[in-house]
N, C-alpha and C positions, 0 to 999 in steps of 0.2 A: 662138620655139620654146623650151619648160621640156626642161632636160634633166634626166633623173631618174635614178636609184641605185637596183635592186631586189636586195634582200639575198637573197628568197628563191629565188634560183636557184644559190648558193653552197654548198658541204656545211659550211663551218665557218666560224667568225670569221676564221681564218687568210686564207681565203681570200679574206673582205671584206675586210680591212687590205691583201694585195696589187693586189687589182681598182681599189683608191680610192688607192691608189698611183701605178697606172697612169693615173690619170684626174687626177693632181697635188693628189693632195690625201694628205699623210701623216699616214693616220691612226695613232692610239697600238693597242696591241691592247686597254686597256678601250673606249677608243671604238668597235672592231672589235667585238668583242663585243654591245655593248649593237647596235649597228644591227644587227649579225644577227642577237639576240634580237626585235627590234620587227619586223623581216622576217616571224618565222615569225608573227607577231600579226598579218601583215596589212596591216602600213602599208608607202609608198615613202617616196621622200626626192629633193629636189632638189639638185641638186649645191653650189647655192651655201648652203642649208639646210646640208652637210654640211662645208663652210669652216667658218662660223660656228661647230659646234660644234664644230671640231677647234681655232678658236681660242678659246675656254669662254670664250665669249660665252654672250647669252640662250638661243642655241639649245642651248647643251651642258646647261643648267637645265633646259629642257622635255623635255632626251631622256632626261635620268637622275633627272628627275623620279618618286618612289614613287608617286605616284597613278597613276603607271599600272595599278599591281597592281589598285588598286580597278574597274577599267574590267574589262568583259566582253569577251571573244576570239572575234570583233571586235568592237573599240572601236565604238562609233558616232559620229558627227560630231558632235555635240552633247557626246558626254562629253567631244571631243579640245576643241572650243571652248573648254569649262568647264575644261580641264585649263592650255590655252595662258596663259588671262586676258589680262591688259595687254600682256605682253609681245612683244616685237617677231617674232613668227611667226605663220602662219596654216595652217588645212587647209583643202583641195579634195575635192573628192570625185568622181571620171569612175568608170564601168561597175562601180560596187560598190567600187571601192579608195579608200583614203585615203591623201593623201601630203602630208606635210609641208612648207611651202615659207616664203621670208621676204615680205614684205609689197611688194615689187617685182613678184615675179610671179603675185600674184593674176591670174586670169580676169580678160579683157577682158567688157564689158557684152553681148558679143553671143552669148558662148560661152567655153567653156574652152580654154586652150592645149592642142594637142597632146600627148599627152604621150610617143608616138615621131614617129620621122621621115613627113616626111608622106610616105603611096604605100605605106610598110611594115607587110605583115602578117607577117611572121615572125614575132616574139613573140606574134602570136594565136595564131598555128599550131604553133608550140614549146613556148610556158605560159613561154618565160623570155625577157628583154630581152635584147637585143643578145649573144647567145652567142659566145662569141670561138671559132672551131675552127682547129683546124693542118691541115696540110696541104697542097696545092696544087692539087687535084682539087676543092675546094669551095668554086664560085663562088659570091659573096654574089648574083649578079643571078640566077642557075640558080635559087637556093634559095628565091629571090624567088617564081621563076616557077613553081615547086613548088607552091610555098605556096599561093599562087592559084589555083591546080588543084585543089590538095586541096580549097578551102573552096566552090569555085564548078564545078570540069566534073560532069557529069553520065555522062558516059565511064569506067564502071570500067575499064578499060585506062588511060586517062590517070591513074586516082587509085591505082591499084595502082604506076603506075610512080615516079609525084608521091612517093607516099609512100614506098617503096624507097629512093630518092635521099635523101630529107631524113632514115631513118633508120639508113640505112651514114655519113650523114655527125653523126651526133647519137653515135652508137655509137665510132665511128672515134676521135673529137675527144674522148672520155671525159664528153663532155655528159649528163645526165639525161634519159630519153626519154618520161619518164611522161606529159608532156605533149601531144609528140606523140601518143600513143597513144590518151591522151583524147579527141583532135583530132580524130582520126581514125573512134574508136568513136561519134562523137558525127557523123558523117554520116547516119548509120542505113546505109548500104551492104552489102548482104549481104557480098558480093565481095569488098569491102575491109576488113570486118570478120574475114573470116576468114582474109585475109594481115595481117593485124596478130597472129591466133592464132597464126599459121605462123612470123612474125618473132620474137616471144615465146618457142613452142618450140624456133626453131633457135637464139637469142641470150642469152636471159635465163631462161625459168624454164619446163624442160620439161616439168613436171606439168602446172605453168599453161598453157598455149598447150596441150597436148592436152587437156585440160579444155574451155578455152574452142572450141577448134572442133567436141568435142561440144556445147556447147549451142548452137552455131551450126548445129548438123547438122539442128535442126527432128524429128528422130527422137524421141520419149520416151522411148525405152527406153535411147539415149545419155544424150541428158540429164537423167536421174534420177541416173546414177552421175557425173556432171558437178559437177551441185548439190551432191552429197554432196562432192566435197572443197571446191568453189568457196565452200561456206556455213562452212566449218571452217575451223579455225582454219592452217593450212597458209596460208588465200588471203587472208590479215589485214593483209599489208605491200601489197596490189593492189588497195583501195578503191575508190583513182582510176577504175580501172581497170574494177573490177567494175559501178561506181554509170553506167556511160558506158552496158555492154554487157545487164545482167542485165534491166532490165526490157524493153527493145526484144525482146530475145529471147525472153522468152515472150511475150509480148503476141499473137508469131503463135503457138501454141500450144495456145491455151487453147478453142477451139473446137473442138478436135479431142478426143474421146471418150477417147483414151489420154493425149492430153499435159493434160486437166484435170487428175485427176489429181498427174501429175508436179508442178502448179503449186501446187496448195494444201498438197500436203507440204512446199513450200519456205516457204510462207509465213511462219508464226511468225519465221523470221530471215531474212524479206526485206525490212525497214521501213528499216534504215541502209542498205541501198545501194539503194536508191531515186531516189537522186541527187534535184537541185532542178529541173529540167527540166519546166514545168509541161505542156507539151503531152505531154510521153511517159508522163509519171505517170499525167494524167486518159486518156490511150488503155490506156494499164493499165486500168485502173480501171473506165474504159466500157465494155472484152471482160472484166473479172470479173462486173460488177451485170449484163451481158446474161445471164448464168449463171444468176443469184440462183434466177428460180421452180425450177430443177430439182437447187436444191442441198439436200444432206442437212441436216442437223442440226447434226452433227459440221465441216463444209466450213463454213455458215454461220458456225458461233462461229470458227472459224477465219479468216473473210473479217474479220469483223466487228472482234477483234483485232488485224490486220493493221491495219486503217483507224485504230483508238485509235493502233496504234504511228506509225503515218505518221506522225500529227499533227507528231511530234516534227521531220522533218526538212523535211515541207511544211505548213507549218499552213493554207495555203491549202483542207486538202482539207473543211475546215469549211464555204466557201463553194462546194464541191462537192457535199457531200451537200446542202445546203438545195438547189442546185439543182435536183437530181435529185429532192427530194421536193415539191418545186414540179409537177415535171412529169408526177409520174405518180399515179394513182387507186388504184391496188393496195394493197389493206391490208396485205398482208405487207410488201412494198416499203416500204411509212411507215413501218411498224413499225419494221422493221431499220433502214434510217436514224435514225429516231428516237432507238431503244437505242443507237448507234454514237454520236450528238453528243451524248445526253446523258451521257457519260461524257467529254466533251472539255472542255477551258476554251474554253466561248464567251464570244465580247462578247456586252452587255446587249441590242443588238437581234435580232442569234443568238438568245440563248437565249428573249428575247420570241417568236421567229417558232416554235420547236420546241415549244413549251411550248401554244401555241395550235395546231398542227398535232397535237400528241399528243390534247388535248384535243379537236376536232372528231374525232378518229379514231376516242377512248374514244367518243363519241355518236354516232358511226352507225349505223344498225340492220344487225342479222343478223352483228354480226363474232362469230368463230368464238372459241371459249373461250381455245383456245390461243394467238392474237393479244392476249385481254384479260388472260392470266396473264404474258403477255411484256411488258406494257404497263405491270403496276404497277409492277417492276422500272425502266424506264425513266423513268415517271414521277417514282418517289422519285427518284431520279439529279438529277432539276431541281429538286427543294428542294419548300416547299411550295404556292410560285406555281400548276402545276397541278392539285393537291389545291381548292385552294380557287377556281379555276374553276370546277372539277367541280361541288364544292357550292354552290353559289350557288345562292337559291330558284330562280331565272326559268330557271336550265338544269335545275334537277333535276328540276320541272314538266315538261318535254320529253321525260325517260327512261324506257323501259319498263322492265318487274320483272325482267327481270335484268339490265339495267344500274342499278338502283338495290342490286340486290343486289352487284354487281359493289363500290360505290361504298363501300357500310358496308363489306365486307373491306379494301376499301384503307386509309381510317382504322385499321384494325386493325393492317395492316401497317407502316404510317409507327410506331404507337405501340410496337407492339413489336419495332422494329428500331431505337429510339430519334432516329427523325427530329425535325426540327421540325413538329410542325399550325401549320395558321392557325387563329381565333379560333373557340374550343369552342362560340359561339353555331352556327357552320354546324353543327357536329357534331349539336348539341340543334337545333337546327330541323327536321334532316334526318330522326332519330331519331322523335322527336316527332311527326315529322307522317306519318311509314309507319305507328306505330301509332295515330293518331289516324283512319287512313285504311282500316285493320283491312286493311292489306297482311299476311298470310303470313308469303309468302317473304323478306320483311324482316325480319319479328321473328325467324324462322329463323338469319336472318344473323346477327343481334344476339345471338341464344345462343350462335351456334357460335363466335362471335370474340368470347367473350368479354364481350360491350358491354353488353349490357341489363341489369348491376349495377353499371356506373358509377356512379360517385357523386353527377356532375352530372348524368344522366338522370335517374335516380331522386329528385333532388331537384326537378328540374325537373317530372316526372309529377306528384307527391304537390304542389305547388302550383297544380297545375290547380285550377278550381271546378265549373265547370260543364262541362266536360268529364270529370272523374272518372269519373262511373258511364259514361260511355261505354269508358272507356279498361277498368277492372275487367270490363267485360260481356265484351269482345275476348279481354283476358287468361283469363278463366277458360274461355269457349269453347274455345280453342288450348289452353291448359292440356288441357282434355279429351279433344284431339283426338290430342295430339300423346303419345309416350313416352318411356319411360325412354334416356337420361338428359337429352334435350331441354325435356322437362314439368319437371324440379330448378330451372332457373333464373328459369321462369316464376312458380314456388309462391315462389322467393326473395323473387322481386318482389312477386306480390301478398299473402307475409305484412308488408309493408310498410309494406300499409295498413289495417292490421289488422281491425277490426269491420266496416270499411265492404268488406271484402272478402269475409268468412267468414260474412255473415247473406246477402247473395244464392247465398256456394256451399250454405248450407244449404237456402235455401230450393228450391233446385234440385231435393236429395236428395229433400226432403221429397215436394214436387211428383212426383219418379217412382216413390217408395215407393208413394205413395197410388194409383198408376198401373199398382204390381205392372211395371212396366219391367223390362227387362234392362239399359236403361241404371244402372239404383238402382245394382246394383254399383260399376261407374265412379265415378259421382258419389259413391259413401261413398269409397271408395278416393283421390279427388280431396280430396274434404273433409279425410277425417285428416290427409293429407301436409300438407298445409295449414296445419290446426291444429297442427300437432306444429313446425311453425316460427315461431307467432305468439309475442308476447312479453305473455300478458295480464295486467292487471293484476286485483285481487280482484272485482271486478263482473263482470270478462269471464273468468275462471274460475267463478263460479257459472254463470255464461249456460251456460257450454261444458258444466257438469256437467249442467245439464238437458236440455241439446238430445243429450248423449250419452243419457243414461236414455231420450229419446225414441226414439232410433236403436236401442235393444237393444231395443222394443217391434217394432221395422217386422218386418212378415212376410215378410223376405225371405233368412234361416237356414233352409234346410231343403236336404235330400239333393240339389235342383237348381240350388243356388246356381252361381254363377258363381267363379271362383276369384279375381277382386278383392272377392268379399264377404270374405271368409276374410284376404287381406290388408290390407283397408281396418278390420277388426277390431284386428287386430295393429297399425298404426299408430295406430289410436284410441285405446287403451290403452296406447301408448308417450307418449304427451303426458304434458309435466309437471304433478303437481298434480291429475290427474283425479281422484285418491280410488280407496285400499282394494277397496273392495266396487265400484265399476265395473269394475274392473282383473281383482278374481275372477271376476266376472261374464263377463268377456270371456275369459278364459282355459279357462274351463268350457264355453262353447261353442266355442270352438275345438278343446278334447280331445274334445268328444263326434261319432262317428263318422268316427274320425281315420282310416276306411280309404278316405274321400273327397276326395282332394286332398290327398293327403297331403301332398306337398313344399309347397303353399302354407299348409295350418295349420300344419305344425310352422316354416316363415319367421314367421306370423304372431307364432307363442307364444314366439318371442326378440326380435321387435321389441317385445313387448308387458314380457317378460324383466325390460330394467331399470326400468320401475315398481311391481313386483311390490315383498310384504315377502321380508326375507331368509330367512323359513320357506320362504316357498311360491317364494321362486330355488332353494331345494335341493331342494324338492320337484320340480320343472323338471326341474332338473339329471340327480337320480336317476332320472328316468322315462324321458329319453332315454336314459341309459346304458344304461338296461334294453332301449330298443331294439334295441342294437346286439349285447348280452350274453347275449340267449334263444336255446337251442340250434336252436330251429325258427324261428328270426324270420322276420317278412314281406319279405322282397325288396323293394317297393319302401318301405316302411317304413323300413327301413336308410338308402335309398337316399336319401330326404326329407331324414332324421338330417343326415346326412353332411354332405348339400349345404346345411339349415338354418345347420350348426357354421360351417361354411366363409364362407359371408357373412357368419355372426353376428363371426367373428374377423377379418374385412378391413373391418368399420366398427367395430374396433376396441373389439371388448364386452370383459368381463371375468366369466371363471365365480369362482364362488367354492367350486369344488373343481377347477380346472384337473388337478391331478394324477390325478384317480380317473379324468377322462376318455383322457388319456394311460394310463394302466394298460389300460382296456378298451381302449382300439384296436389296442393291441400286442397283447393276448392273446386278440381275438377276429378283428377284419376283417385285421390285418396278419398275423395266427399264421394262422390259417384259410383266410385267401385267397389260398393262395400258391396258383398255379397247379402243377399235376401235371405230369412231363412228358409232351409228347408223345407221345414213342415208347411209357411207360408206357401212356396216352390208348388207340394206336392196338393196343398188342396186348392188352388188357381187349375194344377191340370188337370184332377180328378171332378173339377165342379161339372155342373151340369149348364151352369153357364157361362162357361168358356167355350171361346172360338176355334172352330180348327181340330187339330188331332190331340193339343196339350202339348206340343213341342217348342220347349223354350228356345228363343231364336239370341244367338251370342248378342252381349253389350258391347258396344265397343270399349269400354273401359272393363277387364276382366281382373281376374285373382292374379294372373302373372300379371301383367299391367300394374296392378297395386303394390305388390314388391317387387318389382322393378323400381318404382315412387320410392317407394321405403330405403331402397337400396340408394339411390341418390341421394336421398335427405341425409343418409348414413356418411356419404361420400363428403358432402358440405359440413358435417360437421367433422370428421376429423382433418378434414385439410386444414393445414395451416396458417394458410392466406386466406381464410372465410373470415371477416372480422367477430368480434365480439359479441356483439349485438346481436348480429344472425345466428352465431354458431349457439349463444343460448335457447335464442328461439325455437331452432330447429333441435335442439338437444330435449327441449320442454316439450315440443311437438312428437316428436317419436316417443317420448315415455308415456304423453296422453294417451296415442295408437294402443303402446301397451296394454295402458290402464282399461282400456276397451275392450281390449282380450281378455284382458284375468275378469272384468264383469263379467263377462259373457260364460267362460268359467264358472264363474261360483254362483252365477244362476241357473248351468246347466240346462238354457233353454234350445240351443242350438252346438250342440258339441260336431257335427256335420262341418259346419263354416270353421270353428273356431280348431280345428284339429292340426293344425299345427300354423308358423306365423314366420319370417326371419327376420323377424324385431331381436329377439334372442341373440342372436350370431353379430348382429346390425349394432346392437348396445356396445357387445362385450369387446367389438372392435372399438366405440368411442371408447369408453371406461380406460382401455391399454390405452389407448395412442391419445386423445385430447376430452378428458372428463370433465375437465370446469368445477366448478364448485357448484352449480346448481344440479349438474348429471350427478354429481355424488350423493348429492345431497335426495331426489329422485331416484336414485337403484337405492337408498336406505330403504325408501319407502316399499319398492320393489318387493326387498327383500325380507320386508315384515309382512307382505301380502302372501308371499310365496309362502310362510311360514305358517298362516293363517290354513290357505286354502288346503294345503296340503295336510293340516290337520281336519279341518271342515269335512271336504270334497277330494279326496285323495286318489278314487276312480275316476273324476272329470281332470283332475291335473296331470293324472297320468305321468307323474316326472322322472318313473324310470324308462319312458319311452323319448323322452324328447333330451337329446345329449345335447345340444344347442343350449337348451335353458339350466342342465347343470353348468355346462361351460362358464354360462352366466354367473352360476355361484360361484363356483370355483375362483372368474375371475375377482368377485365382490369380496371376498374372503381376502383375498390379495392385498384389496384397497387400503393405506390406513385411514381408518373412517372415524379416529380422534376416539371422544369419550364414548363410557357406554350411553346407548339409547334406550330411551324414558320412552316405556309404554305400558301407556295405562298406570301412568305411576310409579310402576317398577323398571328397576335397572335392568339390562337385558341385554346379553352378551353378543352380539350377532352373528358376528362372523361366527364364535364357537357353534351358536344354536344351527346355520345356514351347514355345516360343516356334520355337524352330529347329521343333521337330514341326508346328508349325501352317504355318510356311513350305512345308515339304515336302510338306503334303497336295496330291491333284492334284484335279482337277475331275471329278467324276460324268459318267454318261452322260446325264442331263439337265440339265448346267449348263452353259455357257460358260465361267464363272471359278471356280472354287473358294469355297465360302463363306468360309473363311480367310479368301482376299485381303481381303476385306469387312471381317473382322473385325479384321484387323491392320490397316488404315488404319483402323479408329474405333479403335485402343488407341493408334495414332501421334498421333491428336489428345486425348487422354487425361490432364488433368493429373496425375494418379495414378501414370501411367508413369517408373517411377526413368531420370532422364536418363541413365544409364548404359546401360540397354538401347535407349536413343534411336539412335544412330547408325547400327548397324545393323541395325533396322527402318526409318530410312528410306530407309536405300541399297538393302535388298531389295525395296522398296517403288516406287524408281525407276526398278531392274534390269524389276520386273515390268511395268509401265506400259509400259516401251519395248517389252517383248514384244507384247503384244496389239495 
């Protein structure tokens, strides 16, 4: 029989130096110490072990040996081995413990020695060896037979009583009862579970014990308020305790329509008391996945979370999801499994089985989108093993067009989230051979993610030989088919391969010219983009100059043109190198009968713009201004103008009298187009002398017309190339506009006109992209009115309505806008104060959350955000979350 020494039922070293006292062995208090330190790590010690080291012997070497620090808590038997070495001691290892012994009382060959008295379970049923109690009423043989009771009757009467006895006398005797308690909670016993709560309340911790017999109540409405203290930090000294009772106790719960519920709000901090207990864990487990089909969204990531966190105290529950994914067909079911392990550290045959499980999943027909957008997610998770499944010729053969479409996104997403791919040959074969196959929906993909101007594709394409014209035939088709901005990436590609691309798109043209088509248009419109991207060198610039001279022959310029003839013009004459006189050529018919499509010739005659000489750009130049400048101009005329400037200044042209066009806009469409008010509006038509029926007749300069203006003004000042001078100008002129507004606001004479403006949107673009020191210095001021009005006039500013004008703040908040500013005297924090206002807004009647909230969590992740307004935006940030 080994007699052993367990520290850990001691409260201090004091108290191991008296125990090993009594047991004739007089320990020093360093050697007290160090064995109650090794106690709480997990290890025992045999009595004759603890001689040895009181006589510093070898064993007092191996107990105050430093490499235990390097050992993990618990040690494993193998580290204690390697710790021991030669020296004269060995370790055992019974029911998970390690204990220390000298080489005498190794295990016999048949089995390990005992390591209590034979027949005794009391230290099972206590959690501590041989507890010594006073008294005279606490028979060792009574406590025997307790014990026995507790672990084996089936009699709640006897186990209620069993346990009574053993814990007045655990109590009595100043013994630690945590283990009992364990003991006990760990029968599963309703009954006796909740005279353990009752003993708890009456003895030791009476939040705790009324807590715990609510969640023993099976009530959900108890135990919701149960969870809430038992998960907090209050019930943090009662682990033991908790990890015994908490999952047993919901496990009955969770079928029940109120106590689900109760149970997934506890989740998030239910994975450390979970306890190891692998039967009770997976009956958890098995009443939550019976749940899975009818859980939301929100419950699901909640579930799924939960299981990551397990991991940590059961890693087992790895080889529970595989099982569970083993056995059932449901594609939701894989799915979520799937995303759950592949976030886990699997072994290599794990992750082999997942990895092929996701990937039969990704290829079965009919799975629903929202399984396949959940799936790349999971997939990346496993590296790029099932990417390159995927791809493999002999499976991609197998897939239909939206699982090949599915397949090209993925690639896109490994590359742009900076995964590892597997070898760019799958990529170029896969690529390669949708468009060799004139798949669509593929090349679709390949524009939209980006792919189809790779640089290995396109190298890969243009080495074809005898495939080429097939691949140019597909491309310029789709090209045809397809629009703006899906057709850009197409034309990239096929000016890539220049002549051998641009003599079949001509001869197309030619072919529906001579056909009088309605296709011609197209086809010219397909051609120039075309051209206007090729890089030719002087043979294939005369080519181009003749086949252009041919094109301004074809009779298809006349009053029923199409309006891609008009802009297939303007891009024909935007190529570089076309010559002079084609360029006039093309510009001459573009002005002639300029009241036929208008918005598309006057697009035309700026695309066409910078080839022009710099006579005839001023000539341009002047003739638009004059559209906008004539006291009777055309309406839609204007309106062409406008929208012409406005794209001609976001692909980044450059006039060469910017300033005259800034002159007229102010003094025509922004001075003239101010809207009248209202009220003025309603009593002109309701007077008695007024003409007519009182039916206002359009201006030609209208509300779109004025931001349109505004939109330009906006265009010139953040371009780059606007010099100085102007770009101030026009940065001071848009903030007057503003200032226009917010009066008209805080006099609340005309809220009609003034109801909404895109000055807002217009600003918050300059302020990012080119703010100047005067714009900054003007949105200060901005931002002191905003602060004003909104206190003033908070129903005329209405600023939980207009997300433009929080944008605004948000981005001014951004700025660093130097010291505090001085108003009225006082220092005045802005951005905080601009910031606390956006907090305060509440949610509209058709919002759920306030745009704010939205907007301050994208400034919380904001690197531009002065860390100093960091802390609290994100404590208001986490106030608001726990609300909703």
């Amino acid at each position: 029989m080994l007699d052993t020494f367990d520290p850990s039922g001691y409260a201090s070293p004091a108290e191991c130096v008296r125990a090993l006292k009594e047991l004739g062995i007089p320990a020093s208090h360093r050697l007290g110490a160090r064995v109650f330190g090794q106690g709480r790590r997990g290890i025992r010690f045999s009595l004759a072990f603890l001689e040895e080291a009181q006589a510093e012997g070898p064993a007092a070497q191996i107990l105050f040996d430093p490499a235990w620090n390097d050992l993990p808590v618990p040690p494993t038997l193998e580290g204690v081995h390697g710790l021991i070495g030669a020296r004269p001691a060995a370790a055992v290892q019974q029911n998970g413990i390690l204990h220390l012994v000298i080489p005498d009382e190794m295990p016999t060959e048949t089995g390990l020695v005992p390591m209590a008295p034979a027949g005794s379970v009391l230290p099972q049923v206590l959690g501590t060896p041989e507890a010594s109690f006073t008294g005279i009423l606490w028979d060792r043989k009574r406590m025997e037979e307790a014990s026995l009771a507790l672990l084996d009757s089936e009699d709640p009467t006897e186990l209620i009583e069993s346990f009574r006895y053993l814990f007045r006398a655990m109590v009595t005797s100043g013994q630690n009862a945590m283990g009992l308690l364990v003991t006990s909670l760990r029968r599963g016993k309703l009954e006796l579970s909740r005279e353990v709560a009752r003993q708890i309340q009456d003895h030791m911790d009476r939040d705790l014990g009324h807590s715990l017999e609510d969640l023993l109540s099976q009530e959900p409405h108890r135990m919701k308020d149960a969870l809430h203290f038992l998960l907090g930090e209050d019930a943090l000294g009662w682990r033991e305790v908790l990890q015994a009772v908490m999952i047993p106790a919901l496990t009955g719960v969770i079928e029940h329509a109120q106590g689900q519920p109760v149970v997934f709000r506890a989740l998030p901090r239910l994975a450390p008391l979970a306890g190891g207990e692998p039967e009770r864990i997976e009956a958890f487990l098995d009443a939550l996945l019976r749940e899975l089909p009818n859980l939301n969204m929100e419950e699901r990531v909640a579930l799924g979370q939960f299981l990551v966190e397990l991991h940590s105290v059961y890693p087992s529950v790895n080889r529970f999801l595989l099982r569970r994914m083993r056995s059932t067909t449901d594609h939701h079911a894989i799915a979520f499994f799937g995303n759950v392990l592949s976030r886990l550290e699997l072994t290599p045959e794990e992750h082999s089985e997942c990895v092929q499980k996701l990937v039969d999943l990704a290829t079965a027909r009919g799975l629903e989108t929202a399984i396949q957008e959940r799936l790349k997610t999971s997939i990346m998770n496993l590296g790029k093993a099932p990417l390159e499944q995927l791809s493999m010729p002999e499976r991609v053969k197998d897939l239909d067009a939206s699982q090949r479409i599915w397949l090209i996104h993925l690639w896109e997403r490994y590359r742009e989230e900076g995964f590892e791919v597997p070898a760019e040959r799958l990529f170029l074969e896969l690529a390669v051979g949708e468009i060799l196959n004139r798949r669509r929906g593929s090349l679709l993909a390949l524009i939209r993610s980006a792919q189809l101007n790779d640089r290995a594709l396109v190298e890969r394409l243009m080495a074809l030989e005898t495939e080429r014209p097939e691949v140019i035939s597909f491309l310029l088709l789709e090209a045809f088919r397809m629009e703006e901005p899906d057709d850009a990436a197409v034309l990239d590609l096929l000016a890539r391969f220049g002549e051998n691309a641009v003599e079949p798109a001509f001869t197309r043209l030619r072919e529906e010219a001579a056909l009088e088509s309605g296709a011609a248009a197209t086809r010219l419109l397909l051609f120039a983009r075309m051209a206007a991207r090729v890089k030719f060198d002087e043979e294939g610039r005369t080519l181009l100059r003749e086949r252009a001279r041919e094109i301004l022959g074809y009779p298809i310029y006349h009053a029923e043109s199409l309006p891609a003839v008009w802009l297939g013009l303007g891009h024909l004459g935007g190529v570089r190198d076309l010559g002079d006189d084609l360029v006039e050529e093309i510009l001459e018919l573009l002005f002639s009968d300029l009241h036929l499509f208008p918005r598309e010739r006057l697009e035309a005659v700026l695309l066409a713009y910078p080839a022009a000489r710099p006579e005839r750009q001023l000539e341009i130049e002047r003739r638009l201004r004059s559209f906008l400048s004539q006291e009777n101009a055309d309406r839609d005329r204007v309106e062409a103008t406008l929208a012409a400037l406005q794209r001609f200044l976001k692909r980044r042209g450059c006039l060469q009298e910017p300033e005259q066009l800034v002159a007229d806009l102010c003094r025509t469409v922004l001075r003239r187009g101010q809207e009248r008010s209202l009220h003025t509006v309603m009593r002109e038509a309701l007077s008695y002398a007024s003409e007519g029926d009182g039916v206002r007749v359009p201006k030609v300069w209208g509300r779109s017309h004025r931001e349109q203006a505004l939109r330009i003004l906006g265009e010139f000042a953040c371009h780059r190339q606007t010099p100085d001078r102007l770009h101030r100008m026009v940065v001071v002129r848009l903030f007057s506009f503003l200032d226009d507004w917010l009066d008209a606001i805080q006099q609340g004479t005309d809220l009609y006109g003034t109801r909404d403006t895109p000055l807002w949107a217009i600003l918050t673009r300059v302020l990012r992209r080119r703010p100047g020191e005067s714009g900054l210095e003007l949105a200060v001021r901005v931002g002191l009115r905003l602060l004003e009005l909104h206190r003033q006039v908070p129903h005329h500013l209405a600023l939980e309505w207009r997300e433009t004008a929080q944008r605004f703040i948000v981005t001014l908040i951004e700025q660093n806008l130097g010291a505090e500013v001085i108003r009225h005297g006082v220092k005045l924090d802005l951005r905080r104060a601009l910031m606390r206002v956006l907090m305060e807004l509440k949610a509209t009647e058709e919002q759920e959350n306030p745009v704010s909230l939205y907007l301050l969590r994208e400034l919380s992740q904001s690197p531009r955000l002065d860390p100093a307004l960091k802390p609290a935006l994100v404590s208001f940030l986490a106030r608001r979350e726990g609300s909703y």
